[in-house]
N, C-alpha and C positions, 0 to 999 in steps of 0.2 A: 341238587341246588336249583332251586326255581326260576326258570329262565327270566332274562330282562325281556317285557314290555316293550315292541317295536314301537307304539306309540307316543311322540313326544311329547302330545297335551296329557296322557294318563299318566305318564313319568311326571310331569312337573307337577301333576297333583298330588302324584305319590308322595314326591318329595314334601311337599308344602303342608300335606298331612302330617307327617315325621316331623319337621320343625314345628307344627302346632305343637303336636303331641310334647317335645322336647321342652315347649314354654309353657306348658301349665303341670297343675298337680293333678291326676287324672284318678288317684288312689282312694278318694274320702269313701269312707265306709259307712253303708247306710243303716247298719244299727248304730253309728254314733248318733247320729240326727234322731232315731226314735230313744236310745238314751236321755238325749236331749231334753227333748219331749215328756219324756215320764219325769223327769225331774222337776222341768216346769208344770208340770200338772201338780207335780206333791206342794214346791213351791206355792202353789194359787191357794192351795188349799191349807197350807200354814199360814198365809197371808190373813184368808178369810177368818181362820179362827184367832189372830192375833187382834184384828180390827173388832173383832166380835165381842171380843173379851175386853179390849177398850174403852169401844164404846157402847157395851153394854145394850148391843142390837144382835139380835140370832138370824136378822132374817138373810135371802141368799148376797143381795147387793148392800145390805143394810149400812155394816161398818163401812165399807169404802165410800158410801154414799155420803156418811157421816162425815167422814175426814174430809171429803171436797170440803166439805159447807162450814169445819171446822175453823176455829183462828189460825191463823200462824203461830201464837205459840203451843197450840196445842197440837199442831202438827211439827212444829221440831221437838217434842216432846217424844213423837211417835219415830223421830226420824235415826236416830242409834239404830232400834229395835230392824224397823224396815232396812234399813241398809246393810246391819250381818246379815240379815234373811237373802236379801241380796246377791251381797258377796257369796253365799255359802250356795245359792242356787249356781251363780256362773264357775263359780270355783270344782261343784260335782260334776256340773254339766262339760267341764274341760277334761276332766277329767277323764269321764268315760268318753269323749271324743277323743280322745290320747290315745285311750287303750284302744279301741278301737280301728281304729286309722293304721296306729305303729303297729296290729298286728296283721291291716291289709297290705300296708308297703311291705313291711314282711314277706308276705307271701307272694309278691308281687316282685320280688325283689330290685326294690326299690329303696330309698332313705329318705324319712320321713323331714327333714332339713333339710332338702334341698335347695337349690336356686326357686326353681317354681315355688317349693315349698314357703318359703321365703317371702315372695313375692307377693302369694296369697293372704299369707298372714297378717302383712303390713297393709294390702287394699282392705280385708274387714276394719283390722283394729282401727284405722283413724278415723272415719265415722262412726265407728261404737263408739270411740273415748270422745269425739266430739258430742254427738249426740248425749250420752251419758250426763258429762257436765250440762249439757244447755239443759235436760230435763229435770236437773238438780237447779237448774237456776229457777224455773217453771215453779218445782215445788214448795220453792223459801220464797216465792213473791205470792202476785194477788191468781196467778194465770195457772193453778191448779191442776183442775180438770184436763190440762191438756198434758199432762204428765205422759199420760197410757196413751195417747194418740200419737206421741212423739216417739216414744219408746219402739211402738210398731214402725213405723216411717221410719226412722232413722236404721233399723235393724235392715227393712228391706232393702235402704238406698245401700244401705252397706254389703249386702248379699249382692244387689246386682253390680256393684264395684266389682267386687271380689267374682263375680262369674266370668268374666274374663281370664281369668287363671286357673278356671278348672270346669268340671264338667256345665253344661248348659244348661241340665234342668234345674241348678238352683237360682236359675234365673228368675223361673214361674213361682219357686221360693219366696223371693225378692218381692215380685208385683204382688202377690197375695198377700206380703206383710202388708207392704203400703195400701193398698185396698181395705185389709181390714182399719188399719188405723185410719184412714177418712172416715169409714163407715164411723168409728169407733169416740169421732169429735162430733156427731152427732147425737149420740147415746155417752155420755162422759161417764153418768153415775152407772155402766156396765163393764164399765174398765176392765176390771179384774176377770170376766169374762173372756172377754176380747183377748185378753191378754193367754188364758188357758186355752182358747182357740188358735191364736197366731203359732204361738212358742210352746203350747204343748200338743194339740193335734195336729195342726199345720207340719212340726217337722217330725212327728210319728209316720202323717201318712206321705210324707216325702223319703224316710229313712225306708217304708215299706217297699214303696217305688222303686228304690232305687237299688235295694237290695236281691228285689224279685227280676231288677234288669241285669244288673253286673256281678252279685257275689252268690246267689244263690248256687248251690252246686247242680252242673246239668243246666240250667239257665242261661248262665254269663254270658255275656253280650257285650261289645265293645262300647267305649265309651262314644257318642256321639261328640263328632267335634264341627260346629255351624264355623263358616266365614264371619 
């Protein structure tokens, strides 16, 4: 049995570690993030050819360029099609964060519902679902362009919510979303770019990251927990 610490500042650290540890989700697994990642990169590239095929432009920014500059009705026209494409990206993309994850708490023996677990879930979701509708309001009005730039922003402000309940590097997550979406209201007609950068490399080379810190075998490495 590993003797108690005579010191009473390294005791009340210890402890105070233990209760971080106890209030977050400290499990997420970082081939879910590069799952993630691959899916938003198939996604961009279903995008691309669906805009392509609408509006009958091949080049790499062409159709999205198009739909900025389109009417409104011709962009709800486009907007059924965009939305399963949508749904069917976040819908894979949970999915394999599912698998993945429930089979780290797994081995972690831990349960993927937990209180933390819990906690976490609900700091993303209400800036995704907030964000979500505002960027659907964006795209039925005249303020377009600013779809993809919101899209990014709102994803980061919701990562860096949600990093408070679990490990810290998807803090840098967070700000590199928001980063790219400024850069990204700059350059509006490269959206769809931006967009394969943020959500599909962005959380590849984060799932690499984080995989090569905490789950690789021979590797692992405790999770870092900041004040």
């Amino acid at each position: 049995m590993k003797p108690a610490n005579p010191d009473p500042l390294a005791q009340l650290t210890e402890i105070r570690a233990i209760m971080e540890r106890s209030s977050r989700f400290l499990s997420l697994s970082g081939l879910s993030g590069v799952g993630a990642g691959v899916v938003a990169l198939l996604g961009t590239a279903f995008s691309m050819r669906l805009l392509e095929s609408a509006f009958q432009d091949s080049s790499v920014v062409g159709g999205y360029a198009r739909l900025l500059h389109s009417s409104a009705e011709m962009r709800r026209a486009e907007l059924p099609s965009l939305l399963f494409l949508t749904g069917g990206m976040i819908g894979l993309a949970l999915l394999v964060a599912f698998f993945f994850t429930q089979r780290r708490t797994h081995n972690d023996g831990q349960k993927l519902w937990s209180a933390p677990g819990r906690r976490l879930a609900v700091a993303l979701a209400v800036p995704l679902v907030a964000g979500g509708l505002f960027c659907l309001r964006l795209y039925l009005g005249t303020d377009v362009a600013m779809v993809m730039p919101g899209l990014l922003v709102f994803y980061g402000l919701a990562l860096l919510n949600a990093s408070k309940y679990t490990l810290d590097e998807i803090r840098w997550l967070g700000v590199t979303q928001i980063g790219l979406g400024l850069v990204c209201m700059l350059f509006p007609e490269w959206g769809l770019l931006f967009f394969a950068l943020g959500f599909g490399l962005g959380h590849i080379g984060y799932g690499l990251v984080m995989y090569n810190r905490y789950e690789r075998p021979g590797k692992a490495g405790k999770p870092v927990i900041s004040s």
